[in-house]
C-alpha positions in Angstrom: 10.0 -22.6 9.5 10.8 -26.2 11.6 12.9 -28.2 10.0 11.1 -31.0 8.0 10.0 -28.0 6.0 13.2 -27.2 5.3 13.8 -30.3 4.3 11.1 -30.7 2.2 11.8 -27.9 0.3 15.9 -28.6 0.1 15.1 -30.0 -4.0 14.1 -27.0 -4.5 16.6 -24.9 -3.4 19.4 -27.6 -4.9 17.1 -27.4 -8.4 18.0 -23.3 -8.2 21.1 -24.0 -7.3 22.0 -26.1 -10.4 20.0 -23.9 -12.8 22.0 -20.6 -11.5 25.3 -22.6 -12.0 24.4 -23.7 -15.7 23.6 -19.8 -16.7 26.7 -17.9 -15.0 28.8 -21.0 -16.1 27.8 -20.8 -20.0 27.5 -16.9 -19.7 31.2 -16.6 -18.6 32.5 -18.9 -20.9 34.0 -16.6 -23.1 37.0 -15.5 -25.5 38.3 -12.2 -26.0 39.8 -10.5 -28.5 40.7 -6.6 -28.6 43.5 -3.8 -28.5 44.6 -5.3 -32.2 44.7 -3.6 -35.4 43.8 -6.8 -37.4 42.3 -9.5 -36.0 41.5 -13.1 -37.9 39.7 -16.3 -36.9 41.7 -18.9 -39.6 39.3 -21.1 -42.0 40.6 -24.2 -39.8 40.2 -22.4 -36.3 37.4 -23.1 -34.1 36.0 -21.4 -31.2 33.8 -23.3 -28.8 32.6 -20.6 -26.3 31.0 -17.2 -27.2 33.8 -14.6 -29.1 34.1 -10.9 -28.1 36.1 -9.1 -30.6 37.2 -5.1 -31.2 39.8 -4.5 -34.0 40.3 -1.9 -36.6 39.5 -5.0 -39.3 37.9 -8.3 -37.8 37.7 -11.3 -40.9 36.1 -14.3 -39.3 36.5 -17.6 -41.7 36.6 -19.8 -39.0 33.7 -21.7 -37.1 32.3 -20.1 -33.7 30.3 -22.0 -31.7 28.6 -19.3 -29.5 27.3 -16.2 -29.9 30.0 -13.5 -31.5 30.2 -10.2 -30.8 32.4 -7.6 -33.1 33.0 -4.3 -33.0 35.2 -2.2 -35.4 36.3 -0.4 -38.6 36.0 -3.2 -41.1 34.2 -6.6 -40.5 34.0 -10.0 -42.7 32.3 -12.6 -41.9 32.8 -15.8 -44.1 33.1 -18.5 -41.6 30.2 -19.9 -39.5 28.6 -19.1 -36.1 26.2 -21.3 -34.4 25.1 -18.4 -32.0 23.8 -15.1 -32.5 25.8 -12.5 -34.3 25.6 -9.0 -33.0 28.3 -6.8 -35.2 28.7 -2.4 -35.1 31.3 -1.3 -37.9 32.0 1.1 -40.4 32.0 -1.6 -43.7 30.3 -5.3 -42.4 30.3 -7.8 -44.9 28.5 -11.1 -44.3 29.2 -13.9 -46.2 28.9 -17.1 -44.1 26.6 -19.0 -42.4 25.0 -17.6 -39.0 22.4 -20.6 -37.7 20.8 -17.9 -35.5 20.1 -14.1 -35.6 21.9 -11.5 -36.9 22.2 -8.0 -35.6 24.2 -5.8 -37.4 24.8 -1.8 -37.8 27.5 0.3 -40.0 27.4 2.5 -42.7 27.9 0.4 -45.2 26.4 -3.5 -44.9 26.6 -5.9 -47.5 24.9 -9.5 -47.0 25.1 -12.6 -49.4 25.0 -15.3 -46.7 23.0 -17.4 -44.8 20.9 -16.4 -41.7 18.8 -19.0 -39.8 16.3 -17.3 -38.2 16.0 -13.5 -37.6 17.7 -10.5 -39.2 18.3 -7.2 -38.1 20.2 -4.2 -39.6 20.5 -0.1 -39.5 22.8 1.0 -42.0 23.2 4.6 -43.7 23.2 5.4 -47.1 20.4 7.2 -49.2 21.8 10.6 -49.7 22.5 11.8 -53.3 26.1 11.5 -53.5 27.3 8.4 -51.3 31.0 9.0 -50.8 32.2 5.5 -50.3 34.5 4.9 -47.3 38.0 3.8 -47.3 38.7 1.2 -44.5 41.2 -0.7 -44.2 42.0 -0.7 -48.1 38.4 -1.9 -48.5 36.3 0.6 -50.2 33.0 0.2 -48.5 29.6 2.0 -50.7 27.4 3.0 -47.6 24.1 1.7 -47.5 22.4 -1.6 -47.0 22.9 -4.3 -49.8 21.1 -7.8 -49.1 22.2 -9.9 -52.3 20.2 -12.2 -54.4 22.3 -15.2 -52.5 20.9 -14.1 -48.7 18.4 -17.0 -47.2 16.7 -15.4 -43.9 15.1 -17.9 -41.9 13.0 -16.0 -40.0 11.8 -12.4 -40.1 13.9 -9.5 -41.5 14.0 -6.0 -40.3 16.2 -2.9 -41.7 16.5 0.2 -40.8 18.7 2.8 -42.7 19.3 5.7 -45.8 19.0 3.5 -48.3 19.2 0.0 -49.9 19.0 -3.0 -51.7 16.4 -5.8 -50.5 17.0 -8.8 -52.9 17.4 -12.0 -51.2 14.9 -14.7 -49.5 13.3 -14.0 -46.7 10.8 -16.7 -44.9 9.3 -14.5 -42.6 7.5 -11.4 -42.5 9.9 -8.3 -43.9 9.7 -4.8 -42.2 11.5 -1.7 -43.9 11.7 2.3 -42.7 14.4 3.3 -45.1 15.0 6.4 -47.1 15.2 4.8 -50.6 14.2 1.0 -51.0 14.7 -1.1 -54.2 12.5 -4.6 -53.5 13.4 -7.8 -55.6 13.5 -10.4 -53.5 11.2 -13.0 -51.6 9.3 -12.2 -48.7 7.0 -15.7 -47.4 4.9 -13.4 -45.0 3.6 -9.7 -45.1 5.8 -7.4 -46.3 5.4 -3.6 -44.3 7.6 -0.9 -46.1 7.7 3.1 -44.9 9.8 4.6 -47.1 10.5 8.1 -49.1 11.5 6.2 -52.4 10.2 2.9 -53.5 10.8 0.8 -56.5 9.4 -2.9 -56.7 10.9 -5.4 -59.2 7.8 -7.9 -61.3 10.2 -10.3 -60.2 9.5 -9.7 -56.6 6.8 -11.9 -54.8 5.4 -11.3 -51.2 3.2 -14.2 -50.4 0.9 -12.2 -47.8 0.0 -8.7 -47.7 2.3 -6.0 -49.2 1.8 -2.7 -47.4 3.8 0.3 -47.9 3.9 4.4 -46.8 5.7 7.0 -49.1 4.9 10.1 -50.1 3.6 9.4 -53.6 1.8 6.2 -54.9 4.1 3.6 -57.0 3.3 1.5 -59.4 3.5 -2.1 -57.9 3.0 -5.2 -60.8 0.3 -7.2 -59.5 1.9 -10.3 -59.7 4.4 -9.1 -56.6 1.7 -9.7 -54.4 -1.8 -11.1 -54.1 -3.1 -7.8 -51.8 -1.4 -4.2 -51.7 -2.2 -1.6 -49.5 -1.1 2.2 -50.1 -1.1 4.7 -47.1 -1.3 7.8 -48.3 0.7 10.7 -46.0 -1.1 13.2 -44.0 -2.4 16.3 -45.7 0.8 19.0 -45.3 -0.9 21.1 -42.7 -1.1 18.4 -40.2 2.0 16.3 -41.3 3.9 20.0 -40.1 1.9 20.4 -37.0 2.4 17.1 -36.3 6.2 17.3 -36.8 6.7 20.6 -34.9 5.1 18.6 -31.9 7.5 15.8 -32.1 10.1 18.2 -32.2 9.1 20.2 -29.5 8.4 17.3 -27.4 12.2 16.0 -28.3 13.4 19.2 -27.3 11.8 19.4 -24.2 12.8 16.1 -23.3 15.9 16.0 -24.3 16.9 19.4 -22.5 15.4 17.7 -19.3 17.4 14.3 -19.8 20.5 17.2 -20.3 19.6 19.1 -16.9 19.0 15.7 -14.6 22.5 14.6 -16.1 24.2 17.3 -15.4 22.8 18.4 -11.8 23.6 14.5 -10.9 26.8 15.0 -12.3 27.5 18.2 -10.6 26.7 16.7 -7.1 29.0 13.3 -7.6 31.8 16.0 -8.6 31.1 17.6 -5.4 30.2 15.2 -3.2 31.9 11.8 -4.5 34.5 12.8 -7.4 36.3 9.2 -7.3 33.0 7.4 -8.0 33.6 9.2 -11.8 36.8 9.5 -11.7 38.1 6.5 -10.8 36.8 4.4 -13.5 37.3 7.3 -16.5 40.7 6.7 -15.5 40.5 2.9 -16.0 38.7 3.2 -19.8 41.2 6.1 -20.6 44.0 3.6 -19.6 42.3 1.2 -22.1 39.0 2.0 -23.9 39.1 -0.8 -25.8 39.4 -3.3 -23.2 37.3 -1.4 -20.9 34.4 -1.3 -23.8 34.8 -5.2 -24.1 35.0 -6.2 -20.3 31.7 -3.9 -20.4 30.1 -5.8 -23.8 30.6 -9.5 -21.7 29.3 -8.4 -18.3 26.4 -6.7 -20.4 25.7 -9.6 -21.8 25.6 -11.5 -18.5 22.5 -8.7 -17.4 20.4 -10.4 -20.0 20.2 -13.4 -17.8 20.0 -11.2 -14.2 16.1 -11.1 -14.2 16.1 -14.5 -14.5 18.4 -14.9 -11.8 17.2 -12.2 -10.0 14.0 -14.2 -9.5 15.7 -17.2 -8.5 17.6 -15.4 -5.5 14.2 -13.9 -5.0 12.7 -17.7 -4.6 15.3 -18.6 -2.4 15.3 -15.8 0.0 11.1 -16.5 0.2 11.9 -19.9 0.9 13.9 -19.4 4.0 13.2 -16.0 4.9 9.4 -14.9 3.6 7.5 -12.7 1.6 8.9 -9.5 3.3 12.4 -9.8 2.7 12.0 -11.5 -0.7 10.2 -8.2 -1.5 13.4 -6.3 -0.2 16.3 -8.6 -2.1 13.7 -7.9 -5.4 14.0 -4.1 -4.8 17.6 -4.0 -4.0 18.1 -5.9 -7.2 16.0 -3.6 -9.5 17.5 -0.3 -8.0 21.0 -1.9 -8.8 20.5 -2.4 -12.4 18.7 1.3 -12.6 21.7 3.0 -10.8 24.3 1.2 -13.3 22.1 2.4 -16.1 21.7 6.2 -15.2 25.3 6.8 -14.0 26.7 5.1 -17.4 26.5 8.5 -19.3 28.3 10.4 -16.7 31.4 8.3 -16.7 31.3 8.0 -20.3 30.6 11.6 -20.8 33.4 12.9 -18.3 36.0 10.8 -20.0 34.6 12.0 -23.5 34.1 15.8 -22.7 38.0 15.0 -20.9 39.2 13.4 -24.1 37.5 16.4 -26.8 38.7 19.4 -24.4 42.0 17.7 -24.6 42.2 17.4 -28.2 40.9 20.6 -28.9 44.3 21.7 -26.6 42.6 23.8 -24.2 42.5 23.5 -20.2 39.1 23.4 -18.6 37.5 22.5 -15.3 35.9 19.2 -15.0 32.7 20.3 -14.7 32.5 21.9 -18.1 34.3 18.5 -19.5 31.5 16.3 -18.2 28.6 18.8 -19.3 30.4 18.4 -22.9 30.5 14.7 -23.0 26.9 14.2 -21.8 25.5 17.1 -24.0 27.0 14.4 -27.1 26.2 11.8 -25.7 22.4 12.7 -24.8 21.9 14.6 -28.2 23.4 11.9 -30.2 21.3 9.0 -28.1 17.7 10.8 -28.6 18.6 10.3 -32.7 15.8 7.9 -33.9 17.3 4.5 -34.8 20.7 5.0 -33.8 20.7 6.3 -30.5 20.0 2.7 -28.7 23.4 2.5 -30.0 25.2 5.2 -28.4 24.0 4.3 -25.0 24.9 0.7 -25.9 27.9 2.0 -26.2 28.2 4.4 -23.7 27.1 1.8 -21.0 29.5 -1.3 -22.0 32.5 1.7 -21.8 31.3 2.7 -18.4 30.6 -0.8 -16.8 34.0 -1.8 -18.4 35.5 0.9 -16.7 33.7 0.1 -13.4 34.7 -3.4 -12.7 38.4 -2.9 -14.1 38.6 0.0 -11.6 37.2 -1.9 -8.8 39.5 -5.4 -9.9 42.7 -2.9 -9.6 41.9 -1.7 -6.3 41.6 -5.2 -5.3 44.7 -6.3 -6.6 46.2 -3.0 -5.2 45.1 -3.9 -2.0 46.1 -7.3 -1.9 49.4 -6.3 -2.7 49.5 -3.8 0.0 49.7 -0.8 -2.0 47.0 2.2 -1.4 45.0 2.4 -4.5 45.5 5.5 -6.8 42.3 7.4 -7.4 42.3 9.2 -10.3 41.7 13.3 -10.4 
């Protein structure tokens, strides 16, 4: 490449350049919040970057004007947030405004606010004798409750035991609960696969109301204009087909169980610190550690898109070939942080349940424990996303505050302290 090329294509470059700054500049631009057994954001408090927060009981009646992200035992929300909200508790109450989407998950969730586009929940409830939880002098009802109050701008989709569907909802609505009750408003199609349904004549879905259950339900025809019942399978094939779902879970889980543990058994042998090191980090401070992980995991949502920039610039100056290389190098980064996240978070699990239990074991046997949870509890329909959610902001947390020690260690002339 002669120079005038290089010249002409020097916008370019400084057009990447400017685009990479804007999205690591906004993405880092964060506040954090953690290691606190209550944590409030005052009525007259306002936050004007993105909000990371992990606290046995989180209240929020302030105004944020990013994205906010909340983790812990009990969590109110009565203020406002202009960004997404993305909240994993116990009890999660939401009673104030979110402009954008909200994902939450708990065992119990309660909703009487305002949500401007998209809603997503899990939540538990549905057994026959809900024992409600006592958090934080909050008694929380498990279950899903959206009140009669709840405006959803967009589409709505919940996921859980059981529940309460009663507010408005402009979108299309999609349900797979245990039991349902429906009185709200649904503006699109409504899709419902449930075990228990009841449907209130007050209820109106203005496009098509489809539903699943096991036995037909009397719907009033005003609800909706077209209903569509789905009957089961017959019983032979429904059990046929569920033994092969279970077997094929079995079988893949007890694979995902064997590749985690040889790859675990040959970093133990091979390269202990690359475990150890960073377990030692999160046991130092898992709370930290999960929230240093949350932000940078956050940040990977905008690495494809940066990815592909770096991947212009290198075919700008170097050619096809090695842009093909840095786009490789890229991909097999993210996959290597992904797969090795359940072996440090297993280690320092299986580590932390061996301990409790009082009993002395190798470290082998600890990591098998941790991963075995970890993998069992992750192939659970629904909720598993969130243990390896979970499991990868702890590891990734405990990565990068491993590796910032060891550089402060070394910049202070000290030999870093690997962990055995």
């Amino acid at each position: 490449m002669n120079r005038s090329q290089i010249r002409q294509k020097w916008p370019i470059v400084l057009l990447v350049g400017l685009l990479l700054l804007a999205i690591s500049g906004s993405a880092l631009a964060a506040e954090f919040a953690g290691d606190e057994n209550v944590y409030r954001l005052a009525a007259d408090q306002v936050v004007n970057d993105d909000l990371y927060v992990g606290a046995g009981e989180i209240y929020i009646d302030g105004t944020v004007k990013g994205d906010l992200f909340v983790a812990g035992g009990y969590i109110e929300i009565n203020g406002v947030v202009e960004g997404d909200l993305f909240a994993a508790g116990g009890g999660v109450v939401v009673r104030g405004h979110l402009l954008d989407d909200a994902r939450i998950a708990g065992g119990g969730i309660d909703v009487s606010g305002t949500i401007g586009d998209d809603l997503f929940i899990a939540g538990g409830g549905g057994q026959e004798f809900d024992i409600p939880m006592q958090l934080g002098g909050h008694s929380i009802q498990q279950g899903i409750r959206v009140a009669e109050t709840t405006q959803v701008g967009g589409d709505a989709i919940i996921v859980g035991g059981g529940g309460r569907m009663a507010g408005n909802v402009s979108g299309d609505l999609w349900a797979g609960m245990g039991t349902m009750e429906l009185v709200g408003q649904v503006g699109g199609n409504a899709d419902l696969n449930v075990a228990t349904l009841r449907v209130d004549e007050g209820s109106t879905v203005a496009g098509m109301l489809r539903y699943r259950s096991p036995e037909q339900v009397d719907i009033p025809g005003a609800v909706a204009a077209d209903i569509q019942y789905e009957a089961p399978q017959s019983t032979t094939a429904q059990s046929a087909s569920i033994v092969a779902r279970m077997v094929g879970w079995l079988i893949r889980t007890v694979l995902m169980l064997v590749g985690f543990a040889l790859l675990g058994w040959l970093l133990l042998r091979f390269a202990p610190s690359l475990l150890s090191t960073p377990v030692a980090a999160i046991e130092e401070k898992p709370l930290e550690s999960a929230l240093f992980g949350l932000l940078v995991g956050a940040l990977l949502v905008f690495i494809p898109i940066l990815s592909v920039l770096l991947v212009v610039l290198t075919w700008i100056f170097w050619g096809t070939l090695p842009a093909l290389l840095m786009f490789s190098f890229l991909a097999g980064s993210l996959a290597l942080v992904w797969v090795f996240s359940p072996l440090i978070t297993g280690l320092w699990l299986g580590q932390r349940i061996v301990g409790q239990a009082g009993r002395a074991t190798s470290v082998t046997i600890a990591l098998l424990i941790g991963v075995l949870l970890i993998v069992v509890v992750g192939r659970i329909p629904f909720i598993g996303w969130l243990v390896y959610l979970a499991s990868f902001a702890l590891a990734l947390g405990g990565v990068l505050r491993s590796r910032r020690q060891m550089a402060l260690d070394s910049a202070d002339g000290a030999t870093p302290m690997i962990a055995g």
